[in-house]
Every structure is written in structure tokens, then in C-alpha cells.
PyMOL commands that place a pseudoatom at each C-alpha (Angstrom):
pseudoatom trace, name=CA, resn=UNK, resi=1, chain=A, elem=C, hetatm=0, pos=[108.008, 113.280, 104.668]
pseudoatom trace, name=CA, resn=UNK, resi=2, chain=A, elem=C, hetatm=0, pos=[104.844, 111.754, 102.854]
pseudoatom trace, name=CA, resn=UNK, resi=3, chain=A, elem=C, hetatm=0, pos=[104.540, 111.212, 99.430]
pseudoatom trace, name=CA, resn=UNK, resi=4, chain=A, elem=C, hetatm=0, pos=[101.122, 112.905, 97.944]
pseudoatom trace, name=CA, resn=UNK, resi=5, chain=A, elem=C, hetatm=0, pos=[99.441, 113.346, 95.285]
pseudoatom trace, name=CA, resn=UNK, resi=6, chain=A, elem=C, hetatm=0, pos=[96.941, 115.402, 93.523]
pseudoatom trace, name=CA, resn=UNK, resi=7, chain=A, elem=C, hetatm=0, pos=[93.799, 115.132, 91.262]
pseudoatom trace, name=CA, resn=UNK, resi=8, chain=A, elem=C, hetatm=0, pos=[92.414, 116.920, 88.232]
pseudoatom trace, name=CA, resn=UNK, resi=9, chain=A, elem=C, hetatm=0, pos=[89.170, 115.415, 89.412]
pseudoatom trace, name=CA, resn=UNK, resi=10, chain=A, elem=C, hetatm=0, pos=[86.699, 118.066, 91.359]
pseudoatom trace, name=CA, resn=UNK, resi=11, chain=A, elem=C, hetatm=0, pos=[84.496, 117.598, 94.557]
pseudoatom trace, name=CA, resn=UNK, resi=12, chain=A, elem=C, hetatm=0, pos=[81.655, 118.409, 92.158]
pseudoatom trace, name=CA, resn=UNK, resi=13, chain=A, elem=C, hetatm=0, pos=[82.282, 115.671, 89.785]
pseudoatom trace, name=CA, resn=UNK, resi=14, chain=A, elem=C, hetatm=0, pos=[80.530, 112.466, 90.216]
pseudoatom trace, name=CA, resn=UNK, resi=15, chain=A, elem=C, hetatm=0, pos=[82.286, 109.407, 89.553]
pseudoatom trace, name=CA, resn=UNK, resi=16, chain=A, elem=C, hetatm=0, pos=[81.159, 108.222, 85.991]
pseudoatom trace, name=CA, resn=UNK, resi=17, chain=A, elem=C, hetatm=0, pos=[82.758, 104.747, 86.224]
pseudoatom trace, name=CA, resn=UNK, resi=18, chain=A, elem=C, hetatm=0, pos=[84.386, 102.576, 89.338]
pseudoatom trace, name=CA, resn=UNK, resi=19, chain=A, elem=C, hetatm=0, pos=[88.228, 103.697, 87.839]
pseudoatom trace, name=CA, resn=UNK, resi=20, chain=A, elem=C, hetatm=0, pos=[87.400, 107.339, 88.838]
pseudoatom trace, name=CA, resn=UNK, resi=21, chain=A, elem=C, hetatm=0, pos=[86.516, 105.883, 92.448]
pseudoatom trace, name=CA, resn=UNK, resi=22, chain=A, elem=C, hetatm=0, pos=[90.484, 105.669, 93.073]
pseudoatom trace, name=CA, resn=UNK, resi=23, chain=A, elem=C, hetatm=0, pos=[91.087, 108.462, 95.621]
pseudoatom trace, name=CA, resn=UNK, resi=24, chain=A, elem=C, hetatm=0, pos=[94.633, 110.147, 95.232]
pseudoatom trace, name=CA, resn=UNK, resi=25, chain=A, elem=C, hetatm=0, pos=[97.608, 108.313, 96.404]
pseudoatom trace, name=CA, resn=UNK, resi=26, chain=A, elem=C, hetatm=0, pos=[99.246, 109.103, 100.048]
pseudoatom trace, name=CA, resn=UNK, resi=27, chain=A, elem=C, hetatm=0, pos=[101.555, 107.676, 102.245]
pseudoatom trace, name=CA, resn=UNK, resi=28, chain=A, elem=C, hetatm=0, pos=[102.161, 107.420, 105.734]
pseudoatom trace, name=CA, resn=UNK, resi=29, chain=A, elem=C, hetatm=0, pos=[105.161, 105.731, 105.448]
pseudoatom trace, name=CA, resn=UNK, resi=30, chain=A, elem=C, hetatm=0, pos=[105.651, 102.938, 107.715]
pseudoatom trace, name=CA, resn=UNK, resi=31, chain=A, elem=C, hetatm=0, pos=[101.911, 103.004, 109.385]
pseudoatom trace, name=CA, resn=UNK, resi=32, chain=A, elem=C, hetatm=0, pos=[102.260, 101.779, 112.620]
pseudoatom trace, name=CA, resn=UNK, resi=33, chain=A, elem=C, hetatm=0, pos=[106.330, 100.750, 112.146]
pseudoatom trace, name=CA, resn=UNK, resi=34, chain=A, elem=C, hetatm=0, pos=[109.279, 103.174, 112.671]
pseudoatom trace, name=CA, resn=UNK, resi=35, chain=A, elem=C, hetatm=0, pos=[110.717, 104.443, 109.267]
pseudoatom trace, name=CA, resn=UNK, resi=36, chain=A, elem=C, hetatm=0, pos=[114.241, 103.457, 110.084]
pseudoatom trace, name=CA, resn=UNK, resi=37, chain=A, elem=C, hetatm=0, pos=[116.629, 102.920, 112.975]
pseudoatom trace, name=CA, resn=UNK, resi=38, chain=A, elem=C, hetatm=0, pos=[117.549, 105.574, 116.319]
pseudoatom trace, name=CA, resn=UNK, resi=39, chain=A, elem=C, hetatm=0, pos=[120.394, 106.454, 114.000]
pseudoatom trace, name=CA, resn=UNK, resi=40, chain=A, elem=C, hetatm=0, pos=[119.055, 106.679, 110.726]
pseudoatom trace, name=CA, resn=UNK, resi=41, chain=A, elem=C, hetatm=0, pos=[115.346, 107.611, 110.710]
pseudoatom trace, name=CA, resn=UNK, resi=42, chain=A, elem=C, hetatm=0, pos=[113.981, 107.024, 107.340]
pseudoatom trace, name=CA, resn=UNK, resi=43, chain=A, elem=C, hetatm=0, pos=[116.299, 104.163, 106.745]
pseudoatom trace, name=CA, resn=UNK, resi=44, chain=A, elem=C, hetatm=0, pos=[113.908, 102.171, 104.811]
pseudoatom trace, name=CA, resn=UNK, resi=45, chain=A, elem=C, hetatm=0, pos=[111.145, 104.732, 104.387]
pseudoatom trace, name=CA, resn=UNK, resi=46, chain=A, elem=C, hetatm=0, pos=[111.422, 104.488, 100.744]
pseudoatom trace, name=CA, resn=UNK, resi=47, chain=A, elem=C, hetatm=0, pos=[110.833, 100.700, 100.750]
pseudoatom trace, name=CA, resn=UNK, resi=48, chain=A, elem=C, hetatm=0, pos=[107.613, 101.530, 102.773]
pseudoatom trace, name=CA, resn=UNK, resi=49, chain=A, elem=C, hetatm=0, pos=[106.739, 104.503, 100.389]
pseudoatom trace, name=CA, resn=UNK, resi=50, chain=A, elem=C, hetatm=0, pos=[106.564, 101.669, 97.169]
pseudoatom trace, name=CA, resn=UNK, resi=51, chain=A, elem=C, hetatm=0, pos=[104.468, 99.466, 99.465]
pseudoatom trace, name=CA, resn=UNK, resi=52, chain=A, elem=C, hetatm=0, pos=[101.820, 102.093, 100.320]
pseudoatom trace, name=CA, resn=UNK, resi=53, chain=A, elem=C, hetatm=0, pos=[102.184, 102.575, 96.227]
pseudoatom trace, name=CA, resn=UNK, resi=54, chain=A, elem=C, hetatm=0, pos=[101.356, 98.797, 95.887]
pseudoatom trace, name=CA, resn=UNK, resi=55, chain=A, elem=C, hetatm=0, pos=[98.744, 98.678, 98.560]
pseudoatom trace, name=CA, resn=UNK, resi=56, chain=A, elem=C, hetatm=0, pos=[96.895, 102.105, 97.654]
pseudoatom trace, name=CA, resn=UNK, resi=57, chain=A, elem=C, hetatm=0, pos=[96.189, 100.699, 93.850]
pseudoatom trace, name=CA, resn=UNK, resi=58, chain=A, elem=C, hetatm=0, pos=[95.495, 96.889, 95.290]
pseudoatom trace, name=CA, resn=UNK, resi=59, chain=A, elem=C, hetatm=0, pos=[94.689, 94.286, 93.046]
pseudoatom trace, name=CA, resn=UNK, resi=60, chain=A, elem=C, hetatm=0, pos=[94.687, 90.467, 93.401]
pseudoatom trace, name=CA, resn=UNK, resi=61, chain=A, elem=C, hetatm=0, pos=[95.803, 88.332, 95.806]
pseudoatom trace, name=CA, resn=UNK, resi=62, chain=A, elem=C, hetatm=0, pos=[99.383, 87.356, 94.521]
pseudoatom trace, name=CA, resn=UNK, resi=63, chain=A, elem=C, hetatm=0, pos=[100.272, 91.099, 93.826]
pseudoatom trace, name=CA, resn=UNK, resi=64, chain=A, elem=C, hetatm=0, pos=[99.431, 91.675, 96.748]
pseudoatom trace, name=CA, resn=UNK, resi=65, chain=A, elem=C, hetatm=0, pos=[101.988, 88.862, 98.062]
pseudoatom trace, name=CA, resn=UNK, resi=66, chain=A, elem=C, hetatm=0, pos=[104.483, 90.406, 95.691]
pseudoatom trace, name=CA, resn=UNK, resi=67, chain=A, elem=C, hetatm=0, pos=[104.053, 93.388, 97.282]
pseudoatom trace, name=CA, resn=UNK, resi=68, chain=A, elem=C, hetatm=0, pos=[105.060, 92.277, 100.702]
pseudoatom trace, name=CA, resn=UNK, resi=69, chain=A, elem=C, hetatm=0, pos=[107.855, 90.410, 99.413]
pseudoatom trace, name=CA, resn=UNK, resi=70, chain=A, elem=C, hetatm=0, pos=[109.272, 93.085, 97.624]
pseudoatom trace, name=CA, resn=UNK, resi=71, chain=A, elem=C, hetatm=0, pos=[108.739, 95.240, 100.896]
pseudoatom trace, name=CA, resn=UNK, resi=72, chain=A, elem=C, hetatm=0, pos=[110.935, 92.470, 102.931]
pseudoatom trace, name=CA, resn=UNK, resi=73, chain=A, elem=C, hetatm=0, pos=[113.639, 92.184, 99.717]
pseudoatom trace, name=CA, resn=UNK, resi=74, chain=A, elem=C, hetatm=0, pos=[113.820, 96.288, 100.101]
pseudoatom trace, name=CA, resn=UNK, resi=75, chain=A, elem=C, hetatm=0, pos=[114.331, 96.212, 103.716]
pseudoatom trace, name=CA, resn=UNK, resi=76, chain=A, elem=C, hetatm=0, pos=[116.979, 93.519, 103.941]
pseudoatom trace, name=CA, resn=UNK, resi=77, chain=A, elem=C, hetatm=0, pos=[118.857, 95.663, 101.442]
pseudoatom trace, name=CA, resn=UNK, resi=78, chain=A, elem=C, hetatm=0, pos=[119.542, 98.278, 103.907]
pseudoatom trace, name=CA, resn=UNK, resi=79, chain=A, elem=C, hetatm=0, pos=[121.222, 95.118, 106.334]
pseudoatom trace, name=CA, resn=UNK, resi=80, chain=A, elem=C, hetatm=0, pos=[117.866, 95.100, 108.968]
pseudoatom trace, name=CA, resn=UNK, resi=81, chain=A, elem=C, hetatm=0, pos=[117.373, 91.059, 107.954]
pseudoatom trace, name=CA, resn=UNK, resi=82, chain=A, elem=C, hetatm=0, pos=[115.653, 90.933, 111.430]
pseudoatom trace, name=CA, resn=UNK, resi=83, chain=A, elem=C, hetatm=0, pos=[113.553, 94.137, 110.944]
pseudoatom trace, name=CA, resn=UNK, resi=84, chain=A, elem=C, hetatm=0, pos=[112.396, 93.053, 107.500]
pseudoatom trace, name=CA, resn=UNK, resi=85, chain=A, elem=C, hetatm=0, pos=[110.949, 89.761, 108.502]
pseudoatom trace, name=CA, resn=UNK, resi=86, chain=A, elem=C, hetatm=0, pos=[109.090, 91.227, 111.376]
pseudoatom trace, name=CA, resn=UNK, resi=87, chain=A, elem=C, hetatm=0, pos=[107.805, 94.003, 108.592]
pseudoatom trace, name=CA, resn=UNK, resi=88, chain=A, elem=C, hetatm=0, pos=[107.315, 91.212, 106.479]
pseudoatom trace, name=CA, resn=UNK, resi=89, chain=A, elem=C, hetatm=0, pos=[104.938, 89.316, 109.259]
pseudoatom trace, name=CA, resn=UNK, resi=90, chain=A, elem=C, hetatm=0, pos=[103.205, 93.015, 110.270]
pseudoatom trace, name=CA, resn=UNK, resi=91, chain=A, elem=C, hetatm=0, pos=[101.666, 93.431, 106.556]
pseudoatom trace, name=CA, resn=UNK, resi=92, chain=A, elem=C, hetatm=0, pos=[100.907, 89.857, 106.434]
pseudoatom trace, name=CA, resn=UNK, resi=93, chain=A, elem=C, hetatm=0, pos=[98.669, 89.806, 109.139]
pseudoatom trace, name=CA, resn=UNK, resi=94, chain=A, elem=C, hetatm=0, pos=[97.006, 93.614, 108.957]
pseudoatom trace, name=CA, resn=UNK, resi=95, chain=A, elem=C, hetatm=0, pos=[97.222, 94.217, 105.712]
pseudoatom trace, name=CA, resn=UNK, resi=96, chain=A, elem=C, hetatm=0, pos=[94.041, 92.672, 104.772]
pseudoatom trace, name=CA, resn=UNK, resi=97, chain=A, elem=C, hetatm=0, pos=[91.482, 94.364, 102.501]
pseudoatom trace, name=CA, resn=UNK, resi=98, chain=A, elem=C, hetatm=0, pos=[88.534, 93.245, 104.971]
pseudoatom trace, name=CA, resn=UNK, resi=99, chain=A, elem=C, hetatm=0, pos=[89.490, 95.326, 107.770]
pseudoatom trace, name=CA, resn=UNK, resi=100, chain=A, elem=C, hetatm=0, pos=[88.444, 99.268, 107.599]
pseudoatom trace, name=CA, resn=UNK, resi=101, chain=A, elem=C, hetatm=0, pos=[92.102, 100.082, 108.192]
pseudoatom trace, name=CA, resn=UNK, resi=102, chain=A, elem=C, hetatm=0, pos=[93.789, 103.404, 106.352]
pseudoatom trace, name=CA, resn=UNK, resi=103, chain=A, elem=C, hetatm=0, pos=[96.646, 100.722, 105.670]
pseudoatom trace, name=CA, resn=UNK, resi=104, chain=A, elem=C, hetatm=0, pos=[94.397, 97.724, 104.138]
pseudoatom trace, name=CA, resn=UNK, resi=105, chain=A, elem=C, hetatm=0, pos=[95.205, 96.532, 100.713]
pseudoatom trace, name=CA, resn=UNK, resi=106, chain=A, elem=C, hetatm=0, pos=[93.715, 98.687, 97.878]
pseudoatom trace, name=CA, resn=UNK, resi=107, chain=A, elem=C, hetatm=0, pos=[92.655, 101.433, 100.467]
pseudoatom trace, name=CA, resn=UNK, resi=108, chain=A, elem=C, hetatm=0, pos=[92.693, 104.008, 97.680]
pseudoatom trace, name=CA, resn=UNK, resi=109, chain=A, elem=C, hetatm=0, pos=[89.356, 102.360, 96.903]
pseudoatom trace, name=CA, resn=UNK, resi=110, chain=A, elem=C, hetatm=0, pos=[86.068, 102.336, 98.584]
pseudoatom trace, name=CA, resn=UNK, resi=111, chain=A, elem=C, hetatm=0, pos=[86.146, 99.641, 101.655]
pseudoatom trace, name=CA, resn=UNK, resi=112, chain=A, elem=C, hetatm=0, pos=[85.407, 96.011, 100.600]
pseudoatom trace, name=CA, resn=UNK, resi=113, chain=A, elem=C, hetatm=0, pos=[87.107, 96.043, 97.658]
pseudoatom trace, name=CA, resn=UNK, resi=114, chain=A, elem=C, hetatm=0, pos=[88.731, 92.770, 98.564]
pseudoatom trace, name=CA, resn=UNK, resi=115, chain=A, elem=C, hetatm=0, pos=[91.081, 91.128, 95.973]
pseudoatom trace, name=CA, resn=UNK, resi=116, chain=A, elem=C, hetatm=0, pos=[90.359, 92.368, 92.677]
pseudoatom trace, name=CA, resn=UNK, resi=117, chain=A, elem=C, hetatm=0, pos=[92.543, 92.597, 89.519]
pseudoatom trace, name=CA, resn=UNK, resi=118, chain=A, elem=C, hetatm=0, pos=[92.156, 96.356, 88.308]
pseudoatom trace, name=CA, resn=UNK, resi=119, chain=A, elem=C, hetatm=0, pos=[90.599, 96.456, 84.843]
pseudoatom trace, name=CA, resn=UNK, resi=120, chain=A, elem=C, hetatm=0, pos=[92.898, 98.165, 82.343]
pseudoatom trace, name=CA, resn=UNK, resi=121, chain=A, elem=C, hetatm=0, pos=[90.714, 101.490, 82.484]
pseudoatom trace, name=CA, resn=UNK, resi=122, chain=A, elem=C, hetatm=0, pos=[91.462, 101.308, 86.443]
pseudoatom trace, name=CA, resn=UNK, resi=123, chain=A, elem=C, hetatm=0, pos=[95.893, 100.774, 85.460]
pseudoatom trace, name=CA, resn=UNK, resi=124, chain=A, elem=C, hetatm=0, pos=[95.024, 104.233, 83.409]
pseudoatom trace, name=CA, resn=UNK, resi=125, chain=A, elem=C, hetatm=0, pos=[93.590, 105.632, 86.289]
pseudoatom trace, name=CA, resn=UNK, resi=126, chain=A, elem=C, hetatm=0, pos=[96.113, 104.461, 88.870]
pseudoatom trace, name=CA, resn=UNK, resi=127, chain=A, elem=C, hetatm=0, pos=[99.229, 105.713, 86.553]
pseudoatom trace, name=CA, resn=UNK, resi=128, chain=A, elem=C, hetatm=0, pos=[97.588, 109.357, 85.978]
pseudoatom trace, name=CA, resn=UNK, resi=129, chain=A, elem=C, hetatm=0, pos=[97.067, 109.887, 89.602]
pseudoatom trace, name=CA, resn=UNK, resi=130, chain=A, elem=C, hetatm=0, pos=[100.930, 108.518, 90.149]
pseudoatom trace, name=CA, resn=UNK, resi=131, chain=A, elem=C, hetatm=0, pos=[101.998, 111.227, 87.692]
pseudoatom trace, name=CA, resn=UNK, resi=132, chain=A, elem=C, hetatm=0, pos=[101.988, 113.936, 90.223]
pseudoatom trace, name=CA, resn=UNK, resi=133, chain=A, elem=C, hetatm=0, pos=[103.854, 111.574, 93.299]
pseudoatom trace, name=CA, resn=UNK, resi=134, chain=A, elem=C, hetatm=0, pos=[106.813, 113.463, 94.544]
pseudoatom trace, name=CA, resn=UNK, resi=135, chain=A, elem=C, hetatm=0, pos=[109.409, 110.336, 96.039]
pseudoatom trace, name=CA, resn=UNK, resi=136, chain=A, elem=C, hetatm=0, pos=[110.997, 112.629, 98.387]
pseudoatom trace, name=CA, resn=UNK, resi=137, chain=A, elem=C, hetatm=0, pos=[113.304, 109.997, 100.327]
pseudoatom trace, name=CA, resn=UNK, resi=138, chain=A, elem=C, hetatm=0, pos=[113.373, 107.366, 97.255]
pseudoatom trace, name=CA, resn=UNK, resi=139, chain=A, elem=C, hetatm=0, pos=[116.635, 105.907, 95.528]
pseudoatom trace, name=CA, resn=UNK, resi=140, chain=A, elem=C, hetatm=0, pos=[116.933, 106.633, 91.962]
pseudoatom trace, name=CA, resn=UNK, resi=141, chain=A, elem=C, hetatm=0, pos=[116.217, 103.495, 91.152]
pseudoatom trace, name=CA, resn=UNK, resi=142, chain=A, elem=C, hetatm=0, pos=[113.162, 103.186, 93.027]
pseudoatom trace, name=CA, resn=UNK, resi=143, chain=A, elem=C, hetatm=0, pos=[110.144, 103.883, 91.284]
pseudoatom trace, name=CA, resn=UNK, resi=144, chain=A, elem=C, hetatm=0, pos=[106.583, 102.573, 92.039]
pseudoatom trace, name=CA, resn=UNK, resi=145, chain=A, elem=C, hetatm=0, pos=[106.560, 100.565, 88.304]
pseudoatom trace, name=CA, resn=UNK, resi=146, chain=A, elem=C, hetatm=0, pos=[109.295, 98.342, 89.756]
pseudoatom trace, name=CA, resn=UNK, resi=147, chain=A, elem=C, hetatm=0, pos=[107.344, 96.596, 92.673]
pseudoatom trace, name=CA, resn=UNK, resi=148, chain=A, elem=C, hetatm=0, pos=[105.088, 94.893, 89.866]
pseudoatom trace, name=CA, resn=UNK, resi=149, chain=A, elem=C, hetatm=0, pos=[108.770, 93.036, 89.284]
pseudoatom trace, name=CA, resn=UNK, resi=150, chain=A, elem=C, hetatm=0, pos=[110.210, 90.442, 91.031]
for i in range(1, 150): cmd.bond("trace and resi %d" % i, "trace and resi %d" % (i + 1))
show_as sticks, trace
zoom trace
């Protein structure tokens, strides 16, 4: 199940600064990667469901590297050590904000946003949008404020 969200912004409305160029959050969970094993199919799904969090609102380089590394920390906690490096490896290498991917870093923004710290107007933005995320397969204590930690 994908985690979605919904704006208070209309189609009419024209963007009056870059913060309200953020397009609503979604998910689609582990891209291009199974969400868990044969046995248990959304065995990490959560874990994915924080990254796509992470990689939706983009930001600099090193968050972005947090990111991942929290992504391979959450995986290893469900015991797949081998599946969370390869995971690990997979958003290293297509997770880049230069390639028109629905996956990229920061793909909640316009392409070509590249590796940009979000201004403090563009935080406000990002945590209005995440008020109306539903976490369907989520841990309690998952939530997408704790992939900013390391």
C-alpha cells in the first residue's frame, strides 16, 4: 500500500514562491526493489516508505547520504544484512537528482533541483504537506522526523 498525501493547494493557484513548487508526497515503496521477502512481502516496506519521505523533500548532499544510511540501518533491522547493502548500493547509484527519474532525490520538486538545502519557508512547506501522510505499514516508532537523526 502507498503512502499519499493531499494538498490544500488548487490546480488554479499559481505558485507564489519556489516552497509552494513541492508537489504532494507519494510513495512507491521500494521503486524498482521488492518490498520484502517470498515470505513476508512488505518486510521492510516501511524503511523504504521513510526513504521516499527523505528523497521526495531532498535537500543537500549529506542528507541525502543520511538518508541512504538510515535506509540500510532500517533494513538490517529486519535481519536482510545482505539485502540492505545491495539497497544501500541501488540508491547510491540511481538515486541521483540529475537523472529525470520518479525516484531521484528531491523528486517532489521540479527536475534539476540538484542538491539544495530547503530554505526554512520550504521545511514549512514540506511538514504541512506531511500532515496528511497515512504510514499504513510503518512501526510506531517510525515516523518521517526520525530519518533527519542518526
Amino acid at each position: 500500500m502507498a503512502a499519499t498525501a493531499t494538498s490544500n493547494t488548487t490546480a488554479t493557484q499559481q505558485p507564489d514562491d519556489a516552497s509552494d513548487r513541492l508537489r504532494p508526497f507519494t510513495s512507491d515503496g521500494c521503486s524498482a526493489f521488492p518490498d520484502g521477502t517470498p515470505d513476508q512481502q512488505q518486510l521492510w516496506l516501511s524503511c523504504c516508505q521513510l526513504h521516499d519521505y527523505a528523497y521526495w523533500k531532498g535537500g543537500a548532499y549529506a542528507e541525502r547520504e543520511a538518508s541512504d544510511l538510515a535506509l540500510r540501518r532500517c533494513v538490517a533491522a529486519t535481519g536482510q544484512h545482505y539485502i540492505a547493502e545491495l539497497m544501500l548500493n541501488g540508491v547510491r547509484i540511481g538515486g541521483t537528482p540529475y537523472l529525470p527519474t520518479s525516484f531521484r532525490w528531491g523528486y517532489g520538486w521540479p527536475f534539476l533541483r540538484g542538491y539544495k538545502p530547503l530554505s526554512p519557508k520550504e521545511i514549512e512547506r514540506a511538514k504541512a504537506l506531511s500532515q496528511n501522510i497515512h504510514w499504513p505499514s510503518s512501526p510506531q516508532d517510525h515516523h518521517p522526523e526520525k530519518m533527519d537523526q542518526p
